[in-house]
N, C-alpha and C positions, 0 to 999 in steps of 0.2 A: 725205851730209854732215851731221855732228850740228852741231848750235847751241851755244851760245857755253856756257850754264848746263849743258849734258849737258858739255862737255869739261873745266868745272872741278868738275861734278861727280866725273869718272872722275881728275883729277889729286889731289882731297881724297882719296876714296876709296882712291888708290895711298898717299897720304903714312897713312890711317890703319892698311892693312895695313901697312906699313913698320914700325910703330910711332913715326913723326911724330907723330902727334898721338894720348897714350894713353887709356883708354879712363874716363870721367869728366872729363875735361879740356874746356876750353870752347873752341872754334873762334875765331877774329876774330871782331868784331864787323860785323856785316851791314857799316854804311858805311865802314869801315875797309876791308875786305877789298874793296869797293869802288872802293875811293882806291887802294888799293895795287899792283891788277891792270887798273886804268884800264879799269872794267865799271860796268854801270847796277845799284844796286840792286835794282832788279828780275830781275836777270840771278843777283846773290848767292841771292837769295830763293828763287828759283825751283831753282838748286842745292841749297841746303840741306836744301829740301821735299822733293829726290827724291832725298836720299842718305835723310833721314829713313823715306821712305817704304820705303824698302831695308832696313830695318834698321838703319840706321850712326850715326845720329845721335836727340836725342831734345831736342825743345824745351824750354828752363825760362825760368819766368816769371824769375828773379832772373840767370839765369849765359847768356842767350843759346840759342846752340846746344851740347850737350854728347855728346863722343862716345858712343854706349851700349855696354853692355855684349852683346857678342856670345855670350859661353859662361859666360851663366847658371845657376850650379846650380837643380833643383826646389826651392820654395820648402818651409819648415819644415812636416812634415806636423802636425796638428791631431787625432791620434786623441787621444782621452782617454786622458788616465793616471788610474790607480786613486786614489781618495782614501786619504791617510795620516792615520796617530795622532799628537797629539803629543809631541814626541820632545825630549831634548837633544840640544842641537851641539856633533860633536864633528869628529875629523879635517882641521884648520883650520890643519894645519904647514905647507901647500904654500902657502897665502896668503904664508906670510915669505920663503917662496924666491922668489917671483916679485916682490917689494918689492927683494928686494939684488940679483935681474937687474933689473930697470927703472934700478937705479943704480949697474948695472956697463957701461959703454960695450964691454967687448967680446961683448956680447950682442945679440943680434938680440931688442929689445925686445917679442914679441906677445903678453906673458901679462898686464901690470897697465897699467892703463886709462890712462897716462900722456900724454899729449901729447908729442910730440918739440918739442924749441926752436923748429923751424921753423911751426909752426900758433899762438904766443905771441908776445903780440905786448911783444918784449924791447926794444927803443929806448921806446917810450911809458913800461914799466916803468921802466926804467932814470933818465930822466927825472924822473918823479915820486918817485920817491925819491931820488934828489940834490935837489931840491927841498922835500921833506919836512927831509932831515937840515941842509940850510942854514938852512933859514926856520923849525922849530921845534926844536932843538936841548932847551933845555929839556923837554920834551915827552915825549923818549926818556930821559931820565933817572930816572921815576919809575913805578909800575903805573898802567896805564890803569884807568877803571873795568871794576868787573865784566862789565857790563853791555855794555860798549864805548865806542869814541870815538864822539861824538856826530855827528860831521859825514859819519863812516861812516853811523851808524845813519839819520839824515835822506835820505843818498843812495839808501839799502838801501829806505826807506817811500815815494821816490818811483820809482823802479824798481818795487816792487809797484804801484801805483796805475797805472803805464800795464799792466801785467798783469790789472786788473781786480780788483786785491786791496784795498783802501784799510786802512790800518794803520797807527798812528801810531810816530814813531820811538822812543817808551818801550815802545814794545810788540819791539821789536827788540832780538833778544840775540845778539850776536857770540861767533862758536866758533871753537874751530880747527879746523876743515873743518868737512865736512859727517859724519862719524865722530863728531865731541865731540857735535855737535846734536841724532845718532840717539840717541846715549849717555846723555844726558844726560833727553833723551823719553820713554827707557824708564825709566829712572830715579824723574821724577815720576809714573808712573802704574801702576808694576806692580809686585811684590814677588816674589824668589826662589821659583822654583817654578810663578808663570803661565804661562798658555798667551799667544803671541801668533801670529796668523793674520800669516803674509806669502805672498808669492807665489815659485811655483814654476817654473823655476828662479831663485833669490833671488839678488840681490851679495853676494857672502860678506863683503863688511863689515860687512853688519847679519848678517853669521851671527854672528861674530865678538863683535858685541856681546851678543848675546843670548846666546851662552857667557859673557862675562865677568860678565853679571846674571844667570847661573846659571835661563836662563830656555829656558821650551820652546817648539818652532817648530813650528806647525798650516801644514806647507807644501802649497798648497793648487793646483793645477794652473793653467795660464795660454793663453789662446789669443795664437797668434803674432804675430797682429796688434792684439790689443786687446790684452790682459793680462787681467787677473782679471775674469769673468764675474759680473758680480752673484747669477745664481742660484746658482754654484757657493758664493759667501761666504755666502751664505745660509742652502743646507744646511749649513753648517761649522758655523755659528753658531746652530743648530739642534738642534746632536748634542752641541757642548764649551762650555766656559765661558771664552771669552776672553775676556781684558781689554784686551787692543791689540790694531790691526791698522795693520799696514804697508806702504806701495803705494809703486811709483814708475809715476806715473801718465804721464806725459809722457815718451818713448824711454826705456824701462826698458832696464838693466842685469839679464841679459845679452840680453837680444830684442828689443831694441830699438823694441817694440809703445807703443802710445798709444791710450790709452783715449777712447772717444767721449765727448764732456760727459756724454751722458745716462747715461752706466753710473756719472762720477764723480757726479752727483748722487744715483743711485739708491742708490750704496753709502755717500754721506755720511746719506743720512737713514736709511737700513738700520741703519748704526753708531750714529746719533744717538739712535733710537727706543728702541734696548735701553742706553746708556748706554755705550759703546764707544769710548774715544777713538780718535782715526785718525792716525796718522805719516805726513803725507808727504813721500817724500824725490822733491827736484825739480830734483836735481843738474843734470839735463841739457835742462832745459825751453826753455834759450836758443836749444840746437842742433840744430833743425828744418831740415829738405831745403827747403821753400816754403810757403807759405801763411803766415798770421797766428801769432805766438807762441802754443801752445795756453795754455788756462785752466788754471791749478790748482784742485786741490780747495776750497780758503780760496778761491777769488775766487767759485765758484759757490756755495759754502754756507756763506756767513762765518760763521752763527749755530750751526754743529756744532763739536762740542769735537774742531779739530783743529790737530797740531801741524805747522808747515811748517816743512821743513831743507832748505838750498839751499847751493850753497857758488863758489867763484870757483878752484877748483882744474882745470876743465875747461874754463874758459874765458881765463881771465888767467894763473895759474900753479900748478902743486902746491906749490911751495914755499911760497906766501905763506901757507899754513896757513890761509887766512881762510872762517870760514861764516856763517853765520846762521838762528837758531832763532825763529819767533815763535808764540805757543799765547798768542792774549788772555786767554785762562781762567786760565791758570798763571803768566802773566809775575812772580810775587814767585818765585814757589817754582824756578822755572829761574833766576833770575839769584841763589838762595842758595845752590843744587846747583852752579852757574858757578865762583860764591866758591870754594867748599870743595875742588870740584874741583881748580881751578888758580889760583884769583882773577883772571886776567884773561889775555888776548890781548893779542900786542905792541904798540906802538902806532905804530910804523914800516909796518909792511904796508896798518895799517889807512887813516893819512892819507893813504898813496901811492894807493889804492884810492879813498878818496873823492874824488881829484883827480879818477881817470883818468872817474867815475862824472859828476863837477860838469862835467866841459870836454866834454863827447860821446866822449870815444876811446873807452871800454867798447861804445859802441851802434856806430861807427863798425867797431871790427875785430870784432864779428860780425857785421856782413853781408859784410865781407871775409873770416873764415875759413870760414863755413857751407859756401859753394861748395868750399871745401878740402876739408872734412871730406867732405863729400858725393862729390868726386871719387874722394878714396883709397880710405873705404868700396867705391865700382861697380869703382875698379881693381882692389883684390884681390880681390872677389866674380868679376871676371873672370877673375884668373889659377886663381882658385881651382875653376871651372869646368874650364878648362882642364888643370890639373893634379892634382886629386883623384879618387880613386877614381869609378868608376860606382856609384849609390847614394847618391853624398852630396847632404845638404840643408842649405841655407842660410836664414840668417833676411832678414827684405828691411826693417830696420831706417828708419824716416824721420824718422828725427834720433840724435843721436848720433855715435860714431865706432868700435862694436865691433861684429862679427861674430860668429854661434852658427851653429856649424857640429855637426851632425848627423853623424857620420861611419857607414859601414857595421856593424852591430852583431857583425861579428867582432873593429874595431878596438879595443882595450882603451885608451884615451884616459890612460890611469895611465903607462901604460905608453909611448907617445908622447910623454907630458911629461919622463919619466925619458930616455928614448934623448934625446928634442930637445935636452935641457941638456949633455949630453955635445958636441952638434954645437954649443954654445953660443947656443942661440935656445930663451927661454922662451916657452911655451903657458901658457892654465889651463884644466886638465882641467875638466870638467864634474862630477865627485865634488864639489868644491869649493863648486857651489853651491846644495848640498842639504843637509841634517842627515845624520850618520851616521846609519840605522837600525841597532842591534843585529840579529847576523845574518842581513840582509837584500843582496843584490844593492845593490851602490852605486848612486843614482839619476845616470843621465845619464850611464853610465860609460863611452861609447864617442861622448861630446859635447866640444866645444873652445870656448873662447872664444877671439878674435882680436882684439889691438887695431890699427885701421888707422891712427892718428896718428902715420903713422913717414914716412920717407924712400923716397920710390915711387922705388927705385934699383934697382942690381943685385943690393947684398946682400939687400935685399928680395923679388925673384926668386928667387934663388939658395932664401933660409931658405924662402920654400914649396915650393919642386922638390923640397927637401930631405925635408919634412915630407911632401910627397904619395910621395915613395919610400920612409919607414917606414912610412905606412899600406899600400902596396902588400905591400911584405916581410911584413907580419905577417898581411894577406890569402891569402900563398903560404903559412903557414905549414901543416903538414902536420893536414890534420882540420880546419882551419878554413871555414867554410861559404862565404866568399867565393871 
C-alpha cells in the first residue's frame, strides 16, 4: 500500500506526461495544492521532492516547483574557434527579412528577438498613456529635449542606483532603442576605417551598425557560458589597434552567457590602461532566471571610460522605441550627435515610461514575466531535444529569451531559413551574426537562433516539427555526412 505523497506523486507525474502541466511551467503552490486536495503540506512536500528527485520537476527560489525539462539537448560545445582579422560587415540583408516576418502575423515569429503581446505588459501601457495624453496634452505638441524628458531621465538615474550604478539624471541620454545608443557610441569615439573588438557570435544589430560607420569588426570568440574571456581580449589587443570594444555582458544576445564580475572588472581596466573606450550594451540585464540583478560594467568600474546602452524594448515594448545612453565622459558630445541625428525622442512613450518607472509597475511585471520567459525558453529547449536531429547542441541561456542552436554541420542553416520562410516561420541563421569574411566559409553557417517569446501552442509545435524535418531531409541528402 503506497502513502498518501507517493500516490500524488504518481497522479502529478501522469498529468505531466499528459502534457498537463508543460515543461517550465510552475506547479501549484505547496499550500494551495494543499487546500485543494484536502493533504498536509507536509504530504505536498514530500511529493514534489520525489517527483524532483526523479527527474520531473526542479526547485526555483522565485517560481516554486517548475516542471524540468526532460529531453535536454548537449549543451554548446566550447572548443575554440580560430582567432580572426579585422574585417568589414557585410551580408546583413537577412536581418530586414526577419524585421517584416516579426511584423507579419502570418508568420511563426522565431527569427527577431520580439516579444509576443502576451510577455508585455499592455493594460499598465495602455493606461499610462491615456493618462499622459489627458494630463499633458501641451507636452506632445512640441520637440522634447535633445537630451530627453526629464522625469524619464530621473526615473532612468534611479533604476541605475538600485543596480549599483549611481549617475545623475544630466548624465542620462534618451535614444530610440538601444540601436540609436550603440550608434551613436560608435559615433563619439571611432572614425571610418577603425577596428572595434566585439564578441563572437555578435547581435547583428551592432553588426549593422558598425557597417553603417563603415567600421571593421575584430570578432573575437566567446565561451558559452561567460562570453568573452579576458585573456582572449587581451591577445586581440595585443596584436591590432582598436579603439572600441563592445560586450553585452549580462545574457548576451545570441548565448545567452553572463560574464562573472571578475572577468567585467578585469576587462574594464584592461580597456582603461591602454585607453580603450568600452560599449556596453545591457539590453537584457533585467531578464535573469534567479538570483540578484547581475552588475554592469559602469557599476563596477564607474571610473573607466564606458558607455552604457540599455533599452525598454525587451521588457515594456518594441514599439515605444525608447533607450538610453550614458558615458559621463562624453555626455555634451552624445546629446550634440542626439541633436543632429534626429533632435529628439517623442515625448509620449517617454512620460508613459516614467509613470510606469514612478508607481512600481516596471519592477512589479518583471518579477512577473522572468518566470515566463524562463518557462518558454526550458519549453522549446524541451521540445527541441525531442525533435531535432542527434547532434544538436543548445545554449543553456540564464536570462534572456533566445535560443543558440548548434545544428549538425551537414545542416546548411542558410538554407533552413530559406526553406522555413516558404513554410512561413522565420529563423536567423547564424551567418548573420558574424562579419562576412571575403572568401572564407561563413561563420556559424550550420547555427540558428530561436526566439522563445511566442505562444507555447500548437502552432509553436507544429513550426519546430517542421524545422526538425528540413534539418532531417537535408541530413538524407545524398553525400551528406549525417
Amino acid at each position: 500500500m503506497s502513502f498518501l505523497y507517493q500516490q500524488l506523486a504518481l497522479q502529478l507525474q501522469q498529468q505531466i506526461e499528459q502534457g498537463q502541466y508543460r515543461c517550465g511551467e510552475r506547479l501549484p503552490a505547496v499550500r494551495e495544492l494543499a487546500k485543494r486536495r484536502n493533504l498536509s503540506v507536509a504530504t505536498v512536500v514530500a511529493s514534489y521532492r520525489k517527483l524532483e528527485a526523479e527527474g520531473y520537476l526542479m526547485a526555483n527560489s522565485r517560481s516554486g516547483y517548475v516542471v524540468k525539462a526532460r529531453y535536454q539537448p548537449p549543451p554548446l560545445s566550447n572548443a575554440p574557434l580560430p582567432q580572426t582579422s579585422p574585417s568589414m560587415v557585410s551580408s546583413q540583408q537577412m536581418a530586414l527579412t526577419l524585421s517584416k516576418a516579426a511584423a507579419d502575423s502570418r508568420y511563426m515569429a522565431l527569427g527577431a528577438a520580439v516579444p509576443a503581446p502576451a510577455f508585455l505588459p499592455l493594460h499598465a501601457l495602455q493606461k499610462a498613456l491615456q493618462h499622459i495624453v489627458k494630463s499633458e496634452p501641451a507636452r506632445l505638441l512640441r520637440y522634447e529635449a535633445s537630451s530627453g524628458a526629464m522625469e524619464l531621465r530621473q526615473q532612468i538615474a534611479r533604476l541605475m542606483a538600485l543596480h549599483g550604478a549611481v549617475v545623475a539624471p544630466e548624465q542620462v541620454i534618451i535614444t530610440n532603442g538601444c540601436q540609436e545608443a550603440l550608434m551613436l557610441s560608435l559615433k563619439a569615439v571611432t572614425q571610418p576605417g577603425d577596428i572595434v573588438a566585439i564578441e563572437s557570435p555578435a547581435f547583428y544589430g551592432l553588426l549593422q551598425a558598425l557597417q553603417a560607420a563603415g567600421l571593421q569588426a575584430l570578432a573575437l570568440p566567446c565561451d558559452a557560458r561567460q562570453g568573452l574571456q579576458p585573456d582572449v581580449l587581451q591577445q586581440a589587443l595585443a596584436k591590432w589597434p582598436v579603439k572600441a570594444c563592445v560586450l553585452i555582458a549580462n545574457y548576451s544576445n545570441p548565448l545567452g552567457s553572463l560574464m562573472p564580475d571578475a572577468h567585467k572588472q578585469q576587462i574594464a581596466a584592461m580597456l582603461t590602461e591602454r585607453g580603450i573606450p568600452l560599449i556596453e550594451d545591457d539590453t537584457y540585464g533585467d531578464l535573469g532566471f534567479s538570483g540578484p540583478r547581475p552588475a554592469s560594467c559602469l557599476a563596477l568600474a564607474p571610473q573607466a571610460d564606458i558607455f552604457y546602452c540599455s533599452t525598454f524594448s525587451k521588457t515594456l515594448s518594441p514599439d515605444l522605441r525608447l533607450g538610453w545612453l550614458i558615458a559621463p565622459k562624453h555626455t555634451a558630445r552624445l546629446e550634440y550627435l542626439k541633436f543632429i541625428s534626429n533632435i529628439s525622442t517623442a515625448a509620449l512613450p517617454q512620460l508613459a515610461v516614467a509613470k510606469l518607472l514612478q508607481n512600481g509597475q516596471y519592477q512589479r511585471h518583471l518579477q512577473h514575466v522572468k518566470p515566463q520567459y524562463q518557462a518558454a525558453v526550458a519549453a522549446i529547449s524541451n521540445q527541441i531535444g525531442q525533435l531535432f536531429p542527434q547532434g544538436t547542441r543548445l545554449s543553456q541561456p540564464q536570462g534572456g529569451f533566445v535560443l543558440w542552436l548548434e545544428l549538425p554541420s551537414a545542416v546548411d542553416a542558410n538554407l533552413l531559413a530559406q526553406q522555413a520562410l516558404e513554410q512561413q516561420i522565420s529563423i536567423a541563421p547564424g551567418a548573420i551574426f558574424a562579419p562576412a569574411l571575403a572568401g572564407n566559409k561563413p561563420a556559424f553557417d550550420h547555427c540558428i537562433r530561436l526566439n522563445c517569446a511566442v505562444l507555447q501552442d500548437a502552432r509553436l509545435g507544429r513550426a519546430l516539427q517542421t524545422l526538425a524535418q528540413l534539418c532531417q531531409q537535408q541530413l538524407a541528402r545524398p553525400g551528406s555526412p549525417g
